[in-house]
C-alpha positions in Angstrom: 163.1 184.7 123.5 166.8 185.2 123.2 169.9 183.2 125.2 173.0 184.7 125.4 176.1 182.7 127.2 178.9 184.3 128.3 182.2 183.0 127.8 185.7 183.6 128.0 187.6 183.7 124.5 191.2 183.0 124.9 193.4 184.1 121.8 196.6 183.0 121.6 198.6 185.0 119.4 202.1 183.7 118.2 204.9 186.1 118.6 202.8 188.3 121.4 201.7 188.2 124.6 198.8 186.7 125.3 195.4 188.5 126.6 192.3 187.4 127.7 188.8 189.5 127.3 185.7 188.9 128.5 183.3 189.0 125.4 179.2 188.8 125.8 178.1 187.1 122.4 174.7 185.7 121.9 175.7 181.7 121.4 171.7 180.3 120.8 168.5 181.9 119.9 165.5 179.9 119.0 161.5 180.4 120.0 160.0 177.6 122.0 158.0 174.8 119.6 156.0 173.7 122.3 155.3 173.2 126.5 157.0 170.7 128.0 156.3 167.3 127.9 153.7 166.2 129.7 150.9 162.8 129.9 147.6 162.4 131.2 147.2 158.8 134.0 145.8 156.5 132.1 142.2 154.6 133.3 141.4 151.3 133.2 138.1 149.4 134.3 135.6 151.3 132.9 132.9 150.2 131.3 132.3 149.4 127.2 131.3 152.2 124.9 132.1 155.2 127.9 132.9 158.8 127.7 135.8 158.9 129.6 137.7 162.2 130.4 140.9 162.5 131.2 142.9 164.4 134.7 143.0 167.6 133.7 147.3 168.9 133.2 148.0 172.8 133.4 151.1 173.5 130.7 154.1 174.6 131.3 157.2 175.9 129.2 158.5 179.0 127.5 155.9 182.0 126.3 154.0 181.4 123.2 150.8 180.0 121.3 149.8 177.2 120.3 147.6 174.9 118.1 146.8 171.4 119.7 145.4 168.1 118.1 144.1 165.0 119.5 144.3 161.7 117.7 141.3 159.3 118.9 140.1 162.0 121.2 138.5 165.4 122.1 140.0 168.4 123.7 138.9 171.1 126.1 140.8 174.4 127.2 140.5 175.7 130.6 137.5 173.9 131.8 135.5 176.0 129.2 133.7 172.8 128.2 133.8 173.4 124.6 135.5 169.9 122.7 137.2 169.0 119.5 139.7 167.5 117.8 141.5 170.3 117.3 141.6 173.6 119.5 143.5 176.6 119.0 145.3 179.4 121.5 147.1 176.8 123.9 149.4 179.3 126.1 151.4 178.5 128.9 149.4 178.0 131.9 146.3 176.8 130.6 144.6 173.8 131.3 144.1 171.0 128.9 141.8 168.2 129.3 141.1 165.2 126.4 138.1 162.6 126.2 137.3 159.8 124.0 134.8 157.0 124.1 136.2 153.4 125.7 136.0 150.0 123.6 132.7 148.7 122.9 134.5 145.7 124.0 135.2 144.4 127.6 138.9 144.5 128.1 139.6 146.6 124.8 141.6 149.7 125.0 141.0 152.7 123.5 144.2 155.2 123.0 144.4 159.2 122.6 147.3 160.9 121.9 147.5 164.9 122.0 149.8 167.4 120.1 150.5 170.6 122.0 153.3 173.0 118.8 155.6 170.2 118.5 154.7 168.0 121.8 153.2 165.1 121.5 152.2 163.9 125.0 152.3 160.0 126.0 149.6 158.4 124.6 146.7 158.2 127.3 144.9 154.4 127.5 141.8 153.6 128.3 140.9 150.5 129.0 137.5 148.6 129.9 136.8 146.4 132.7 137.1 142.5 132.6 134.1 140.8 131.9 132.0 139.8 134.8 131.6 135.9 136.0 128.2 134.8 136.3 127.5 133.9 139.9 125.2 130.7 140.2 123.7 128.2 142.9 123.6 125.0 140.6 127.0 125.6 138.3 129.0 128.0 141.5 131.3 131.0 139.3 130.8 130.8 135.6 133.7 132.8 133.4 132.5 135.1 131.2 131.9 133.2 127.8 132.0 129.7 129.2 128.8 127.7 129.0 127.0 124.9 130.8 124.3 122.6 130.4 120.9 123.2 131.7 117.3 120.9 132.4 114.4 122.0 132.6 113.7 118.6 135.4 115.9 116.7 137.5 114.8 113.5 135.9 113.3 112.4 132.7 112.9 109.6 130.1 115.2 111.7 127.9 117.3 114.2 129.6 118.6 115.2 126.0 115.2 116.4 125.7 114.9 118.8 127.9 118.1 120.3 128.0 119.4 123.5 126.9 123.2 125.1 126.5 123.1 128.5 129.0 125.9 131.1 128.4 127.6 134.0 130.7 128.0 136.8 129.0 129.7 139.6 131.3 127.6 138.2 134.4 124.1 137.3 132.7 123.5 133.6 132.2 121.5 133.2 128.8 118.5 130.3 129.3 115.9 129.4 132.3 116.2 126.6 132.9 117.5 125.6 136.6 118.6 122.1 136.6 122.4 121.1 136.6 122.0 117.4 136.3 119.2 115.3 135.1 119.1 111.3 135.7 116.9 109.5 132.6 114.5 107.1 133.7 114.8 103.4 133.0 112.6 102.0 130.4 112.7 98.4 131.0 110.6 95.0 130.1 108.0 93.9 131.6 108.1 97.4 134.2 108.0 100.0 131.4 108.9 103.7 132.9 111.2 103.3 135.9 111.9 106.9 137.7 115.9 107.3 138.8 116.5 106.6 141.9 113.4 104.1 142.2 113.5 100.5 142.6 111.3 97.3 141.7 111.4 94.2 142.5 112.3 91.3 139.9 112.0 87.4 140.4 114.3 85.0 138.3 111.4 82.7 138.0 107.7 83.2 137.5 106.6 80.7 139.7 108.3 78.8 142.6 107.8 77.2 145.8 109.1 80.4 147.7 109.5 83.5 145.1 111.2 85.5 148.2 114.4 82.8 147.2 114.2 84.2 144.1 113.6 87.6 144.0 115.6 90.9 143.8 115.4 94.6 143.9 116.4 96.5 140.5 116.8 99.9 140.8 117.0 102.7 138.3 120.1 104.6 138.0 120.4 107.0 135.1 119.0 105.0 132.6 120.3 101.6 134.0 118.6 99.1 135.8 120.8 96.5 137.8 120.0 93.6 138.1 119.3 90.7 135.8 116.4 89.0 136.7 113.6 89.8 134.2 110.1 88.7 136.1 107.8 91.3 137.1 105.4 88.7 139.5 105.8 85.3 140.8 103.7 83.3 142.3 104.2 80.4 144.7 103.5 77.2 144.6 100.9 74.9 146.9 102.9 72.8 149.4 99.8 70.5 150.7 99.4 67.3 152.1 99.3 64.8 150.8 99.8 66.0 147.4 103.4 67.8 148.2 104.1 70.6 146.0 101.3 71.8 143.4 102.6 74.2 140.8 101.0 77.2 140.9 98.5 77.4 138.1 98.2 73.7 138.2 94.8 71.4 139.9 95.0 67.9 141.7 91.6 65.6 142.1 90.9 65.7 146.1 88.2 63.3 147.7 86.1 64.1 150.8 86.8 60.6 151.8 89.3 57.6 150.9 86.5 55.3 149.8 82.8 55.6 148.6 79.9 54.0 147.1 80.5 56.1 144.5 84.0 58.6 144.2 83.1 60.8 141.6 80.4 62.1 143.7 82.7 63.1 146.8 85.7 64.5 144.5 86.3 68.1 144.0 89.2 70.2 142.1 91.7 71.9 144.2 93.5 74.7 142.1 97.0 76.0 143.2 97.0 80.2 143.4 100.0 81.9 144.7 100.5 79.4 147.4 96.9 78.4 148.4 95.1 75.7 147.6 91.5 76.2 146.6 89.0 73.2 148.1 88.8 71.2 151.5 88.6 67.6 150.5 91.4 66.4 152.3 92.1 63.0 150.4 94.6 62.4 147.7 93.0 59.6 146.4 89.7 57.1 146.9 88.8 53.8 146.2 85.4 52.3 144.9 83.9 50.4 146.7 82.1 47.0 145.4 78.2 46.1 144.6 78.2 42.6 144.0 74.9 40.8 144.3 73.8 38.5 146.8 76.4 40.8 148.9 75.2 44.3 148.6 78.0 46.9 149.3 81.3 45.5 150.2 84.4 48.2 151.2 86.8 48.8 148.9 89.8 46.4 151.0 87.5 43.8 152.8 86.4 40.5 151.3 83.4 38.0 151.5 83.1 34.8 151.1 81.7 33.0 148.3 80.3 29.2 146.9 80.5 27.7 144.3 77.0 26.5 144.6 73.9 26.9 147.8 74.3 23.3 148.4 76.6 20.4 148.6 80.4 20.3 149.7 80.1 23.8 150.2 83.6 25.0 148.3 84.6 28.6 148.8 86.5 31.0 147.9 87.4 34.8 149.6 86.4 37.4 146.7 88.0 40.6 147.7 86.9 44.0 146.6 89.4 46.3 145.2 88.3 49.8 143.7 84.9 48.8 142.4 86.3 45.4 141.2 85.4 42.1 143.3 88.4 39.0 143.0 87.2 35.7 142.0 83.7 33.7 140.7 82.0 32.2 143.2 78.3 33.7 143.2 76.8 32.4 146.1 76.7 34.1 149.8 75.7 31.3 151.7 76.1 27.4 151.3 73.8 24.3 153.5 76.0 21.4 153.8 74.2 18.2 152.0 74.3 14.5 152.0 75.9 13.8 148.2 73.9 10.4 147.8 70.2 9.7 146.8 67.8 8.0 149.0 69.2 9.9 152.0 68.0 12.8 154.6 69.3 16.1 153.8 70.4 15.5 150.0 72.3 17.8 148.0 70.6 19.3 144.8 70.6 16.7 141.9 70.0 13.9 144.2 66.5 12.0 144.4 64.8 10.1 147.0 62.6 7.1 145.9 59.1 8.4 147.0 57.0 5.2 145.4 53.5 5.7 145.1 53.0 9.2 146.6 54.8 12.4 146.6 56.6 13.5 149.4 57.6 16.3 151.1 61.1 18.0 150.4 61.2 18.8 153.3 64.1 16.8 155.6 65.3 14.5 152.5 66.6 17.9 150.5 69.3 20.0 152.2 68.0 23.2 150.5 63.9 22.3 151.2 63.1 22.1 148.1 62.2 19.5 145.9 59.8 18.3 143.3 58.3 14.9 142.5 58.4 13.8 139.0 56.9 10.3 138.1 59.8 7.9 137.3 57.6 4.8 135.9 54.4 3.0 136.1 54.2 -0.1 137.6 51.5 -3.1 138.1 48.6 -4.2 136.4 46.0 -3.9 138.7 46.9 -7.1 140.8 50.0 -8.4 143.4 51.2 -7.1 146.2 51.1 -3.3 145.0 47.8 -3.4 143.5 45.0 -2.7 145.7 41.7 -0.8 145.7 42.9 2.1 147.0 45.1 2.6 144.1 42.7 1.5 141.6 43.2 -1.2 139.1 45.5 -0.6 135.9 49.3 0.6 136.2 50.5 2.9 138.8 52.8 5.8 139.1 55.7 5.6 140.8 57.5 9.1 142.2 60.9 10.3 142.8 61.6 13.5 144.5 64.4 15.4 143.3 66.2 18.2 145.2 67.5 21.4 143.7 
């Protein structure tokens, strides 16, 4: 196609008039290298590894024909669905449409650029969508490529264990398992396995007279137990009269009564156990009591008294009896008051009374009624005043009766 301007040429000439003429002179001819410019609206948010196809842009421009090239993309004439990188017989008025495949990445562009003759339209972009968070009850919105940490149990005695490291990757989280947090259980002396959350209780002593004083509640919190006191069990000790406080664990000697013939036999052993006291026997302690002869039984704490001898003057002495054992030395229960002189009524042992030639009774002359003649000498010879028939002749006997 030819141009022709039209101007007006004004020629001076020196030395004659001037003149003007209206010349037509063809100033520019050139044929058309290609349409006008034109550019396809770029797209964005589509997804990864997509054919997208462009709006479709009907060229315009001076007559002709022309080849057309796409760099990164495709490109269709008229709708005809035919596509390639390179397409021949472009004319003014046609329709032009590119393609090309979006970013195998999230985000990524992809960029086409068309040659139509000599025009090179605006490079069309194509660009992918963002990735997608991962939406989640335990962790809430998750970006795309963040991670979190996952359990497969809200508690355990190692969390670490059970644990796993869950990705989002364009709105998937990677992993199964469903826990956000796990608490570890307490592992603690003398309890062992303590779950989180739970509680035991501890005494600072193992035994005491009230273990509620000295207990406390340790409770398990991730792995810690607070808390310092270490006993699992305590037990109490026995407050009982009259023996006051029995350590648990520990025995005291109890009596059915405070005295007897014989202790041993009414004593039992009273054990302490968490605060009772085994047994009945109410006594803390019992006394023996005393068996003495001539006096039998005699209570632990009362006395008798005793003499020296049965006969005479009658000394005495009290002879108490004290846990089995009975004070002093006097053996005799009873004593018969005696006349300490021979030849008398109611003599005390030892004494004698002159019986001369015939025994007498003991009876009256010795205190304690009994007595014995012995023969203290012969006398006579058969004649005088102590001889006579009835005695017979010769020496006779003459007796002495001595008390004992």
């Amino acid at each position: 196609m030819l141009r022709f301007r039209y101007v007006f040429i004004t020629a001076v000439f020196f030395s004659v008039q001037a003149f003007a003429q209206l010349i037509p002179t063809p100033f520019w001819t050139e044929k058309e290298k290609g349409p006008v410019s034109f550019a396809f609206a770029d797209v964005a948010g589509v997804n990864p590894s997509t054919m997208v196809v462009s709006d479709s842009i009907t060229l315009a421009g001076y007559g002709g024909t022309y080849n057309a090239t796409c760099s990164g993309c495709e490109i269709e004439r008229n709708g005809n669905g035919t596509w390639s990188t390179s397409v021949s017989g472009f004319n003014m008025g046609d329709t032009i449409r590119i393609r090309l495949t979006s970013s195998a990445s999230l985000s990524g562009t992809a960029t086409g650029t068309v040659t139509v003759g000599e025009t090179v339209a605006g490079a069309w972009t194509v660009t992918t969508r963002h990735p997608y968070p991962c939406a989640t009850a335990e962790w809430g919105s998750i970006p795309h490529g963040s991670s979190v940490t996952a359990y497969s149990a809200s508690t355990s005695n190692a969390c670490a264990s059970i644990s796993e490291s869950r990705t989002c990757t364009d709105g998937s989280l990677s992993g199964t398992y469903t826990f956000n947090v796990c608490n570890n259980n307490c592992n603690v002396a003398p309890w062992g396995w303590v779950a989180h959350g739970a509680g035991v209780t501890a005494y600072q002593t193992v035994t005491a007279n009230s273990c509620a004083a000295v207990a406390e509640t340790r409770t398990c919190n991730n792995g810690t137990l607070s808390g310092s006191y270490t006993n699992a069990n305590c037990s109490n000790n026995c407050n009982v009269s009259p023996w006051g406080w029995v350590t648990h664990g520990n025995s005291v000697t109890a009596y059915a009564s405070a005295t007897s013939n014989s202790c041993a036999g009414v004593a039992q052993t009273r054990t302490c156990s968490n605060g009772t006291l085994a047994g009945t026997y109410a006594y803390g302690t019992c006394n023996n009591n005393c068996n003495v002869s001539p006096w039998g039984w005699i209570a632990h704490g009362t006395s008798v008294t005793a003499y020296a001898g049965p006969t005479g003057p009658c000394v005495s002495q009290s002879r108490s009896c004290s846990n089995g054992s009975l004070s002093g030395s006097y053996t005799y229960a009873g004593c018969t008051a005696c006349n300490a002189a021979s030849n008398t009524t109611n003599m005390c042992a030892g004494y004698t009374y002159d019986a001369g030639g015939a025994c007498i009774s003991a009876a009256g002359y010795c205190a304690s009624g009994s007595g014995t003649c012995v023969i203290s000498y012969y006398y006579g010879t058969g004649s005088g005043s102590y001889c006579g028939d009835a005695y017979g002749p010769g020496p006779q006997p003459y007796y002495l009766l001595q008390c004992y």
